[in-house]
C-alpha positions in Angstrom: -8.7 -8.8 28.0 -5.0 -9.4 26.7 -6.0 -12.8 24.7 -9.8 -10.4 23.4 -7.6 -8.1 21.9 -5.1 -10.5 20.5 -8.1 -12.6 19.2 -9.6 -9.2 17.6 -6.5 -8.5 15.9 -6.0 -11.8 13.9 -9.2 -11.5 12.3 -11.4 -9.3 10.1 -14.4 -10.2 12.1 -15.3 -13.0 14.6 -18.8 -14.7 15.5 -19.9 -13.9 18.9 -20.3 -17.3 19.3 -16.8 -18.4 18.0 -15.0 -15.6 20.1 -16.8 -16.7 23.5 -15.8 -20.5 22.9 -11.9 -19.5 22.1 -12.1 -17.6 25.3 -14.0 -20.3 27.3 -16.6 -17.4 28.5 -19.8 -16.9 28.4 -21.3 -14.4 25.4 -22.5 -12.2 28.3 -19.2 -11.9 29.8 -17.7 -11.3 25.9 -20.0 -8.6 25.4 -18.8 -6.8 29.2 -15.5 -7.6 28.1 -16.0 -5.6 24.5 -17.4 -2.6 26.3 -14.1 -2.1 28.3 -12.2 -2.4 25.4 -14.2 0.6 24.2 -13.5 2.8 27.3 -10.1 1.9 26.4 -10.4 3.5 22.8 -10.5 0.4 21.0 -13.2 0.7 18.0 -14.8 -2.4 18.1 -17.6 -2.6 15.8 -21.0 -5.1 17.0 -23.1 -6.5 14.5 -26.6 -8.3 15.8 -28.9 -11.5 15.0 -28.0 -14.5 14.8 -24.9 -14.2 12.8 -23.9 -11.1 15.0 -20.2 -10.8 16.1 -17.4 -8.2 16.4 -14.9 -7.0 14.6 -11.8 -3.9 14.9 -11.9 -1.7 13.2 -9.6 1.3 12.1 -10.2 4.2 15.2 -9.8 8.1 14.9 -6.8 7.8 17.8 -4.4 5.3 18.6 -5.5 3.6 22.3 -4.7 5.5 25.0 -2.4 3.9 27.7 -0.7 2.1 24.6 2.0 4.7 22.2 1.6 8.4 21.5 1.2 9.0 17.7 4.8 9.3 17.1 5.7 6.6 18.6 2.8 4.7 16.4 4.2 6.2 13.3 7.9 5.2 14.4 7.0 1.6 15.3 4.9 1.7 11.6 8.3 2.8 9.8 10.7 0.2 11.8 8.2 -2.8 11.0 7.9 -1.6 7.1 11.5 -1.6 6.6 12.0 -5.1 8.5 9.6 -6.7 7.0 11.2 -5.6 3.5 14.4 -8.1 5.2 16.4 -5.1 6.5 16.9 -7.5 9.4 17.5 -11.4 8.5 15.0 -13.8 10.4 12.7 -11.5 11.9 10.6 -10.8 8.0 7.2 -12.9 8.7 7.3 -11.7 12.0 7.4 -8.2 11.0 4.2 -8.5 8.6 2.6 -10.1 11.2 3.3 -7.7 13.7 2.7 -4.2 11.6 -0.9 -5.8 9.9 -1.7 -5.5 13.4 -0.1 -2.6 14.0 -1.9 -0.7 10.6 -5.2 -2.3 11.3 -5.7 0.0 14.3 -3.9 3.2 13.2 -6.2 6.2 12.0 -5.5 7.9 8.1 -4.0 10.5 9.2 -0.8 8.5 11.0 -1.0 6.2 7.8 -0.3 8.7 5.7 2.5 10.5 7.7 3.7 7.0 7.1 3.5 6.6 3.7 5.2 9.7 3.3 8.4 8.6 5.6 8.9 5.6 3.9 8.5 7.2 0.4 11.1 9.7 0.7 13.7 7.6 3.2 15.9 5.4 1.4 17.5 2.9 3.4 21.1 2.0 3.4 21.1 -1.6 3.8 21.5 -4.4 1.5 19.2 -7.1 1.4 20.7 -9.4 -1.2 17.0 -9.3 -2.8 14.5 -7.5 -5.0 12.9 -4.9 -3.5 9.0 -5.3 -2.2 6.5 -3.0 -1.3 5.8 -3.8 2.5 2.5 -2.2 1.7 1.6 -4.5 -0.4 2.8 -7.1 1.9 0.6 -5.9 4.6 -2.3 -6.5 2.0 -1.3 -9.7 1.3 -0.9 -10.7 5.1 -4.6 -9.7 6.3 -6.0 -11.3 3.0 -4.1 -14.8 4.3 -5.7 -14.1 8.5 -9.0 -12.6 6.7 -9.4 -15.6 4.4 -10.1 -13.3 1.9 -9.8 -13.8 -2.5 -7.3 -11.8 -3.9 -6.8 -9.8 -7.1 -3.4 -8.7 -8.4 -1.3 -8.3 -11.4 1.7 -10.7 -11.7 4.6 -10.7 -14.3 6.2 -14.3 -14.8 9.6 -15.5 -15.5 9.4 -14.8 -19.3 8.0 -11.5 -19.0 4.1 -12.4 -20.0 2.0 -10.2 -17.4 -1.7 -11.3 -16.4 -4.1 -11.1 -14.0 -4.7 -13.4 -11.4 -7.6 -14.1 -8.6 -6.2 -16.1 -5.7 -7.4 -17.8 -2.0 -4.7 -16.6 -0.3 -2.6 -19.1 2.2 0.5 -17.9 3.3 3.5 -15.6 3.0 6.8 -17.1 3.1 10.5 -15.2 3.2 13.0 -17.6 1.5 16.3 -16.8 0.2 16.1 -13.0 0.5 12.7 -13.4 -1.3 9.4 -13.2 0.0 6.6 -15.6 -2.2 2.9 -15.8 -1.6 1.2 -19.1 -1.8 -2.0 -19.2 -2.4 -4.7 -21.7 -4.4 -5.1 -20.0 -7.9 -9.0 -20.2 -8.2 -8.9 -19.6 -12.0 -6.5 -22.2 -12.8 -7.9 -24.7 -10.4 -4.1 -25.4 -8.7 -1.8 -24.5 -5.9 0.8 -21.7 -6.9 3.9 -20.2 -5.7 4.3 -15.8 -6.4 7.1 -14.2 -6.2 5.6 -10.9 -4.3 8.5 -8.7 -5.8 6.4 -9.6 -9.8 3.2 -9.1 -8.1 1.0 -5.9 -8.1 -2.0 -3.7 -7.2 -3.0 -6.5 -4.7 -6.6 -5.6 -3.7 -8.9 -7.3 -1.9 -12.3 -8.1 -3.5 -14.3 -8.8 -0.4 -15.2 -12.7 -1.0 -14.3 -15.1 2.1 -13.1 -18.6 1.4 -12.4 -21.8 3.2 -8.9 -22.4 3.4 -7.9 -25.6 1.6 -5.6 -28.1 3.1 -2.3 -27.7 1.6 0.1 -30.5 0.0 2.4 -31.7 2.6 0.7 -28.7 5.0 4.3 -27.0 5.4 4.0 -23.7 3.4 7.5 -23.0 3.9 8.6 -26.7 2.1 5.9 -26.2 -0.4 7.8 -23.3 -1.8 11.3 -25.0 -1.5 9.8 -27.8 -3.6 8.9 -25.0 -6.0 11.4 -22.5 -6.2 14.0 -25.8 -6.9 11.8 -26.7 -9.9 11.9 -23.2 -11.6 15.8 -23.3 -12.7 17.9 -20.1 -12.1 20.3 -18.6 -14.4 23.9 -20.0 -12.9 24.8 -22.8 -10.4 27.6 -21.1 -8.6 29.7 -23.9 -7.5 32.8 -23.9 -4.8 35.5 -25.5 -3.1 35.9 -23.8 0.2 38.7 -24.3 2.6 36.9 -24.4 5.8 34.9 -26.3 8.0 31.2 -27.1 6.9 29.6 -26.3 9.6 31.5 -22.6 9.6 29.9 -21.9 6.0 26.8 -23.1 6.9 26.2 -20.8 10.0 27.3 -18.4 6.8 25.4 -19.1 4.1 22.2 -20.5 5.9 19.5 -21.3 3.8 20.7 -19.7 0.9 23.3 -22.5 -0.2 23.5 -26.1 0.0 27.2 -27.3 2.0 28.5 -30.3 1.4 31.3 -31.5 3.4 34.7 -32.6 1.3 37.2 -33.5 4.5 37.0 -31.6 8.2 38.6 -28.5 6.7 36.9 -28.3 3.5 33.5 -28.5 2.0 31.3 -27.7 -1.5 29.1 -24.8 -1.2 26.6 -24.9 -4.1 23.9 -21.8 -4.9 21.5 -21.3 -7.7 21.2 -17.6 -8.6 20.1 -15.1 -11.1 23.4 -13.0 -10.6 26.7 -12.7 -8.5 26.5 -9.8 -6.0 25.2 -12.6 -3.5 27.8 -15.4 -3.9 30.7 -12.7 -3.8 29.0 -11.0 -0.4 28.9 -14.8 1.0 32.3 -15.5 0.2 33.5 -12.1 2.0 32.0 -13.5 5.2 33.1 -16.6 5.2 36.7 -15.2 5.3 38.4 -18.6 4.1 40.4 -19.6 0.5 38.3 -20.6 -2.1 38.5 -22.4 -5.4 35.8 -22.2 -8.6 34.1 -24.9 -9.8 31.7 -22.9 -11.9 30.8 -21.8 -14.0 33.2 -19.6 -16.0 31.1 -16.5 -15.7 31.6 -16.4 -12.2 35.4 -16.6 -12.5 35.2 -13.4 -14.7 33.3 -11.6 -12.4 35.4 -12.3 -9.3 38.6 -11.0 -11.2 36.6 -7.9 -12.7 35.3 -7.6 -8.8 38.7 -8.0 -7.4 40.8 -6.0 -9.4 37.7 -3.1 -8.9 38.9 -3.4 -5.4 42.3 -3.2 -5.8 42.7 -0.1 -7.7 40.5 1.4 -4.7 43.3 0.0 -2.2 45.9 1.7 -4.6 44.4 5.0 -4.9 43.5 5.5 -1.4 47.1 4.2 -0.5 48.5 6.9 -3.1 46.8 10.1 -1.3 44.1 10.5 -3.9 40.4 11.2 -3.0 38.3 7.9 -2.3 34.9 9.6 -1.1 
C-alpha cells in the first residue's frame, strides 16, 4: 500500500498495466488495493478501456490517519522556505518532497499557504537570488509528469523571450537553482537560471524524455554555468589547511593546496557579499590576489565594522 501511494505520487497518471508490473501484482489486486486507498481518503481518480489507469488527484481533505490541516499547512510553509535554500543540502529534496506534499492538499489549505508565505519574511541569508518555491513546485511536477513547459525567461544581457521547454531536471548549485531542460524551439539542450524565469505554466503536452549528454544533470550544469563567465574571479591566499576551507567553501569555490598550512581558494562571482561571508567562516589570515575591486570592498567592509565596534564600545545606541 506504502510503495501504491509512493508510486501515485511521482506521477500525473499511471497505466493500470504499468502500475501492476512496478508492483509485481496482479491488475485485480491493483484495483482492491486502489479501493482501500479510497476508504483512506485518498482521491484516486480511475479511467477505463484499454488505456485506463489511475491517477491522484487533489482531495477536498487531507487523509485521515496522516496530519490535521495545520499541520498540512505548517509542513507546506517549512518545505517552501527550504526548498528556497534556507537550509544548505536539503533544496532538491525539499521540492521533491512538498510537489508531493501540494499535489494532495485541497484549495482552501493552499491558499492559507500562499498567504503565510506572502506576508512572512524570512530572516536568513541564502547567499542567492531569491526564487519563487511555487514556481519551483511547477517546474518539479512538469520534470515527474514529463510534461512541455511554457515560461518567460530574461537572459544574461537583459533580452526577455519566451521559451517552450521538455523539462529534465532541477538542479541547486552554488546557492542557485537552474532548470535543465531540451529547448524544443531551438532544437538544443539548455541550462535556466529559475531565479530569470517566469509564469511557468504547464501546457498539457507529454513528452519522451531524451537521454541527456553525459546523463549527470548535476555535471551538465557545472559544464555550463563554467562556460557563462561571471563578473570577478575572486582569488586568495588563505593560511590554513585545504581541507579546512574546503569543508568551508564546499562547492562554491575551487581549493587548491599551496603547502600543509596554506592553500588558493578561487570563486567566480557576480558580487562580494559571498566571498567576504566565506572568508568569516573560515576564521584564518588571508592575503588578495584579486582583483583590486575586492581589495576595496574588504577595507570599505572592514572599516563599516569597525566604527560599529567603536560606537557600541563608546555607549552609543547600536540597535
Amino acid at each position: 500500500m506504502l510503495r501504491l501511494l509512493s508510486l501515485l505520487q511521482t506521477h500525473r497518471y499511471w497505466p493500470g498495466s504499468e502500475l501492476a508490473g512496478r508492483l509485481e501484482v496482479s491488475e485485480r489486486t491493483l484495483r482492491r488495493d486502489i479501493d482501500r486507498l479510497r476508504e483512506l481518503g485518498y482521491p484516486v481518480d480511475a479511467s477505463r478501456g484499454v488505456a485506463g489507469g489511475y491517477q491522484l488527484r487533489s482531495g477536498a481533505a487531507m487523509p485521515p490517519l496522516l496530519v490535521d490541516d495545520e499541520e498540512a499547512v505548517a509542513i507546506a510553509v517549512g518545505l517552501r522556505t527550504a526548498a528556497g535554500g534556507a537550509i544548505d543540502g536539503i533544496e532538491e529534496i525539499s521540492v521533491r518532497a512538498l510537489s508531493k506534499v501540494i499535489q494532495v492538499m485541497p484549495p482552501r489549505l493552499r491558499r492559507r499557504v500562499d498567504a503565510l508565505q506572502a506576508y512572512t519574511v524570512p530572516a536568513t541569508f541564502t547567499g542567492g537570488p531569491t526564487v519563487d518555491a511555487a514556481a519551483l513546485t511547477v517546474l518539479a511536477q512538469a520534470c515527474r509528469d514529463d510534461e512541455r513547459l511554457r515560461f518567460s525567461y530574461t537572459a544574461r544581457d537583459g533580452e526577455r523571450t519566451s521559451r517552450l521547454v521538455e523539462p529534465h531536471r532541477l538542479v541547486s548549485l552554488g546557492r542557485r537553482w537552474y532548470l535543465v531542460a531540451w529547448d524544443a524551439e531551438k532544437h538544443g539542450w539548455r541550462t535556466f537560471r529559475v531565479d530569470r524565469l517566469t509564469e511557468p505554466t504547464t501546457t498539457g503536452a507529454r513528452f519522451r524524455q531524451r537521454e541527456l549528454p553525459g546523463g549527470d544533470a548535476a555535471e551538465f550544469v557545472r559544464q555550463q554555468v563554467h562556460v557563462v563567465p561571471t563578473q570577478y574571479e575572486a582569488v586568495l591566499l588563505v593560511r590554513a589547511p585545504a581541507e579546512h576551507v574546503a569543508r568551508t567553501v564546499q562547492r562554491w569555490g575551487v581549493v587548491e593546496p599551496e603547502g600543509e598550512e596554506s592553500c588558493r581558494l578561487t570563486m567566480n562571482v557576480d558580487s562580494f557579499e559571498w566571498p567576504v561571508l566565506v572568508l568569516a567562516s573560515i576564521g584564518a589570515d588571508f592575503e588578495v590576489v584579486g582583483p583590486p575591486e575586492l581589495r576595496e570592498y574588504l577595507r570599505e567592509t572592514g572599516e563599516r565594522l569597525l566604527r560599529g565596534a567603536a560606537a557600541g564600545r563608546d555607549g552609543r545606541a547600536t540597535s
